[in-house]
N, C-alpha and C positions, 0 to 999 in steps of 0.2 A: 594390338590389332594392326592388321595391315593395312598400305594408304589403300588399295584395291579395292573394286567395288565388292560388295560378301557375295561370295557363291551362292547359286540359287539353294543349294544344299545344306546350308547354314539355315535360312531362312524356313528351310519344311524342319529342320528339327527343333528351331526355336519353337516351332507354332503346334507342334505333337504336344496334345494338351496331356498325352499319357506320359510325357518324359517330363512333364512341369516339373515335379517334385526333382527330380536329378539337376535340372535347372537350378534349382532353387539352392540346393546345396552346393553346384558349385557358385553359385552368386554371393554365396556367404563365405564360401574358403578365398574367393576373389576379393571379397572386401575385408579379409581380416590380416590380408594380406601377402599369402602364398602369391609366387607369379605362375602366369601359364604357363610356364616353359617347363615347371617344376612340378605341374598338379596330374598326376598320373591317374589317382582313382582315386573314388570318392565314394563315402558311407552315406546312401540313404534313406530318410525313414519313412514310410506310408508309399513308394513308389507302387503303383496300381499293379493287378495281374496282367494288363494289356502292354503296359510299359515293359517288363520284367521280358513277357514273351516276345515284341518284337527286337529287343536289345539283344535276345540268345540266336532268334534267327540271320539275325545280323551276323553275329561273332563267331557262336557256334558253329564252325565249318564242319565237314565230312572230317577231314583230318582229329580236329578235337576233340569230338563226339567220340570216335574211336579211343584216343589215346586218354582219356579218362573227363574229371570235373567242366560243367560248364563254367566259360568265363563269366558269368554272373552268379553270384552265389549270395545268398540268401538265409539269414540265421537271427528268428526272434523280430520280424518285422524290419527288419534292415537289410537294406539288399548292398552289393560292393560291386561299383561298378567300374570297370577300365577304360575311363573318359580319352584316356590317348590311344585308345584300338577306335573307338566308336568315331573319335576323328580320322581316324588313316582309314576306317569303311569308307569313310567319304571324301578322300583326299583336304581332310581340312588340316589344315595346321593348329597347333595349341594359342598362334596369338590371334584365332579366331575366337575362343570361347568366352572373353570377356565381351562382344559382340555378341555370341550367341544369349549369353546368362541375360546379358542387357536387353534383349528383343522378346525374351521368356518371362521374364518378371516387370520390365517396364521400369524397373530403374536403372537407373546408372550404378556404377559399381565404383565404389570412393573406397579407398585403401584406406580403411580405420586404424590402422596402425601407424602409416604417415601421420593422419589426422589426428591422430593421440600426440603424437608428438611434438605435431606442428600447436595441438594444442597446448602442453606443456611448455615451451618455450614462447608461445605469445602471452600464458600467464605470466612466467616470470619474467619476462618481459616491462611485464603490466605493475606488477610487483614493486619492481626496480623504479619504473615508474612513481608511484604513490609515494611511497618512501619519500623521493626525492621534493615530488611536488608539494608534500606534508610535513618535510623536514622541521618547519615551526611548530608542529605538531604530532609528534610521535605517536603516542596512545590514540589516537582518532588512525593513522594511517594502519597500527596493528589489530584493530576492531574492524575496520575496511577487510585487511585481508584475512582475517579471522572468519568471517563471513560465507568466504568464499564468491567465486564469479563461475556464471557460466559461459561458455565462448561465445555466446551469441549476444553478454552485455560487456564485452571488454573492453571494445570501443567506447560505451559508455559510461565504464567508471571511470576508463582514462581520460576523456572529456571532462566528465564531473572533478576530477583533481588537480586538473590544470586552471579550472574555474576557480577552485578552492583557493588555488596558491593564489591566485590574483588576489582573490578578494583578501585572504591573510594580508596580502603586503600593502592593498588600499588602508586595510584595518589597522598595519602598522602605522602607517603616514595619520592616521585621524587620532591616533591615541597620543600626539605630537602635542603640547601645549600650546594652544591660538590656532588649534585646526577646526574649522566650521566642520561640523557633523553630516553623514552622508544621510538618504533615506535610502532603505534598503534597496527597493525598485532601481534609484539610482544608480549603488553598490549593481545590482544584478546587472543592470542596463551596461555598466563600464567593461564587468569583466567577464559578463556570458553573452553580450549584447540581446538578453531578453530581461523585460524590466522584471519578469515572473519567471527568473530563475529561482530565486531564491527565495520563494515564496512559502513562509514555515511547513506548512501541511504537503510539501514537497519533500523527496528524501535528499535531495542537494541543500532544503536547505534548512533541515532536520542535522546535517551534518555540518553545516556551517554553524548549527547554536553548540553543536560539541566542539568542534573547532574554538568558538571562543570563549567555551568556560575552558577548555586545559591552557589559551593562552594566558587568561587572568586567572588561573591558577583556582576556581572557582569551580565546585560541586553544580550539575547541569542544573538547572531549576527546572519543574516539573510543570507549577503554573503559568500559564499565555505570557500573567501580566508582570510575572517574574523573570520568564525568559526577553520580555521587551525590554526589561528596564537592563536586564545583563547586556542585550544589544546596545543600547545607549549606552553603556559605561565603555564600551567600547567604537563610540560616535556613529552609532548604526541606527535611524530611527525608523521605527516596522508598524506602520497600520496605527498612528497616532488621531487622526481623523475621522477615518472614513466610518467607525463603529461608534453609536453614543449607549448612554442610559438618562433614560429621560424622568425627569424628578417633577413631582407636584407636591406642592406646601410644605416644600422642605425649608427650615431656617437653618440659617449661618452667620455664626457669631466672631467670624476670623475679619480681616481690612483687605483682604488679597478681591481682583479683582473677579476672580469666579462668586466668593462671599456674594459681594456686589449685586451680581446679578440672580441669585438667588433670593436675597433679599427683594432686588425688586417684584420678582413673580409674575404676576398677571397673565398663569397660565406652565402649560410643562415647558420645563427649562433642558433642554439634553444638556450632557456633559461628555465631553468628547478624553479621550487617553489623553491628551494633551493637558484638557483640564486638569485633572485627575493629578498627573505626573509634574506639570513646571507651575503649577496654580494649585495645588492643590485645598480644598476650601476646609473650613473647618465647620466642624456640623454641630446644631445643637444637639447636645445629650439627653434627648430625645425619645419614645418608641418610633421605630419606622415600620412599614407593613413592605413589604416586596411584591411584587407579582410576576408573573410572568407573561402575559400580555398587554398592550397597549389596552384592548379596548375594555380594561378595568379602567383604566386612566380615563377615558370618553364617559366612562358611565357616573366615573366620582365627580365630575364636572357636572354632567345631566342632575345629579341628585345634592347637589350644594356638599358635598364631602368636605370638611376640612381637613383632614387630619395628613400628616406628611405618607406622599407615596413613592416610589421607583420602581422603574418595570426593566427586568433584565430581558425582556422579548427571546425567551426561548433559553438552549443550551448557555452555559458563561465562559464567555468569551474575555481576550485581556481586560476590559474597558470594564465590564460589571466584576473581576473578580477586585482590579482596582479601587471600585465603588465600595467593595464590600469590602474591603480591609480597612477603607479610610472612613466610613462609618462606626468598625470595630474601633481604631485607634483612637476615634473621636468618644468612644464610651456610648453611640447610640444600642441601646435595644431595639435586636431585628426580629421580627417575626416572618414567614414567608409561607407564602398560596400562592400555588398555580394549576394547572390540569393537571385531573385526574388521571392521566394515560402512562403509558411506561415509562416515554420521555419524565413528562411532569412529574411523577415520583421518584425515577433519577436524579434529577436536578431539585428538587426538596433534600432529598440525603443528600446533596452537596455543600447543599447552603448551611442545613444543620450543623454540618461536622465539619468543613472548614470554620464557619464563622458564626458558631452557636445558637444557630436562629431556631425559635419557637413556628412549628409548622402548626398552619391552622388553615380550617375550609376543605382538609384535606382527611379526614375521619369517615369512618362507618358509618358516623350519623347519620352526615352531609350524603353517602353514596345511598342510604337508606331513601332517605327523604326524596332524594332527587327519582329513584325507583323508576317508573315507566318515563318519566322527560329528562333522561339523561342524555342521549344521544344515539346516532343510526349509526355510528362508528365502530366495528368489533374492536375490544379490549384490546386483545394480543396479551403475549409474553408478557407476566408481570416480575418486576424485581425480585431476587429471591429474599431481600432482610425486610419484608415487610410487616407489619403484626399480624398473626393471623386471622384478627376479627377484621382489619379492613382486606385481608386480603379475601378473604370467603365474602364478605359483601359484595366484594368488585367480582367476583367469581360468579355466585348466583346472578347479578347482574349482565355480565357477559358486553358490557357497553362500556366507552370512553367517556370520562364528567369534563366536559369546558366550562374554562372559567366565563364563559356567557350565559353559562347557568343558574337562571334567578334563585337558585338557592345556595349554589357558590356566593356570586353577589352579595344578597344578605346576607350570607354569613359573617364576609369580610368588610364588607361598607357599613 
């Protein structure tokens, strides 16, 4: 385009809503890359009969008309039109028509072939990149680019790789004999300067736990309380605190100082991942009941309950699945109830089949019995490996069972 201001005549044929369509095609031969100087005519398709007629009064002089074909011709809905005559009708130049297409369609016209390009070399760019910054980890950086990027995150895996390598070479330095251990937030804080870079259920730092099973040479672990503990073996500690599982009239027959305090009692005892992992207690061999809310735990107190409880408070997370291993290793027998909802029977088939627990409170009886005081809750989506006598109970039903329901309760109290 010229630095010139556009001729007024530029401007009446951008705004011919009958020429849109010619517009439009060359705004695509313009973006794919052709230059003006080169684009003579152009094929296009649905141009109106009002366009068609005045692009021939234009062209078609006295002279042409006689000596044979109009300059627009038209074959099968497609009309070919000689966009370098319809400029010299109006003394416009060719490096007006990227202007003209731009004022017709209201975009700009971006040469997608540069862009292709431009795109192709800032991947492998990017590429070249990863590699580098993942050299301690090959297999993580060829799953990265295996993936694929699109141009609009490239800046952001390249950020996320350079974070990586830091963290890789922190993780060298702590895996050093007589090195204090980071906590992740830490880790994130030094070398993303956000303490929730590398927060698990994040994709940085989803790739940080592959990162450091291929550096210890270790199969990913699939469990919370697995993948924390593979963090710490490589002096990383991730969410040791802030999660418990809170225990009522559990005994422990170990000397460690969680034992201790279990034994003392007088009331629920949480147990934090840290318990769990550097304290871990040793339990009597025992039945335990599980549940999955707290206010089962409010109500065995209300009713003198003695018998040993833990409440996973919902989905299991590192800290209960660590509960439930070190209960299994301990040799107790688990049983487990929670609601009746899609959640709550997801998480029943979990506990079952990781860690062989007997489900109870959770039957067609229980949904029978509970019938019209079930709840105001609709059901929803229920699991597909369910039995199918509780599943047509919870069906006719059409309602969610909480475990605040006095015949859940009884059940399991």
């Amino acid at each position: 385009m010229t630095d010139n201001p556009l001729p007024e005549a530029a401007h009446t044929l951008a705004h011919d809503d009958d020429l849109r369509p010619l517009w439009a095609a060359v705004h695509k031969r313009l973006c794919s890359g052709t230059e003006p100087t080169q684009l003579a005519t152009v094929l296009v398709n649905g141009l109106p009969t009002g366009g068609i007629a005045i692009l021939r009064t234009w062209l078609d002089t006295s002279t042409r008309r006689r000596r044979g074909p109009s300059a627009i011709t038209t074959a099968n809905g497609s009309t070919r039109v000689p966009v370098r005559m319809v400029l010299s009708r109006f003394d416009l130049a060719p490096e007006h028509l990227t202007a003209i297409a731009e004022l017709a369609m209201g975009e700009p016209v971006v040469n997608q072939a540069l862009a292709r390009r431009a795109g192709v070399a800032a991947r492998e760019d990017l590429w070249l990149e990863v590699v580098s910054n993942l050299a301690a980890v090959p297999e993580l950086a060829r799953r990265i680019r295996a993936t694929g990027v699109a141009e609009s995150d490239i800046a952001t895996i390249a950020k996320q790789s350079r974070q990586l390598r830091a963290a890789l070479e922190k993780i060298d330095n702590l895996r050093r004999p007589g090195t204090p251990p980071l906590t992740l937030p830490k880790l994130a804080h030094d070398c993303a300067h956000d303490p929730h870079a590398f927060d698990l259920d994040s994709l940085t730092g989803k790739r940080l736990v592959e990162a450091v099973a291929e550096l210890l040479g270790e199969p990913e672990p699939a469990r919370p309380d697995r993948v924390r503990a593979m963090l710490a073996r490589a002096g990383v500690l991730a969410d040791r605190l802030s999660t418990t599982v809170l225990v009522l009239n559990l005994s422990a027959v170990g000397i460690g100082i969680v034992d201790q305090r279990l034994r003392l009692g007088g009331g629920p005892v949480p147990l934090t991942l840290y318990d769990l992992t550097v304290n871990p207690p040793v339990l009597q061999a025992s039945p335990l009941l599980v549940v999955e809310n707290p206010s089962v735990l409010e109500a065995a107190m209300a009713t003198g309950f003695t018998g040993p409880l833990a409440c996973t408070s919902g989905h299991l997370r590192a800290v209960e699945h660590a509960f439930l291993q070190c209960a299994v290793d301990c040799g107790v027998e688990l049983t487990y109830a929670g609601d009746i909802d899609r959640d709550g029977l997801i998480i029943a088939c979990q506990v079952r089949e990781l860690y062989g627990a007997r489900i109870v409170g959770m039957d067609e009886d229980v949904v029978l019995q509970a019938g019209p005081c079930s709840s105001a809750v609709p059901l929803g989506v229920l699991p597909a490996e369910l039995p199918f006598e509780l599943s047509a109970a919870l069906s006719a039903g059409g309602k969610a069972i909480y475990q605040e329901n006095d015949v859940i309760l009884e059940k399991i109290l």
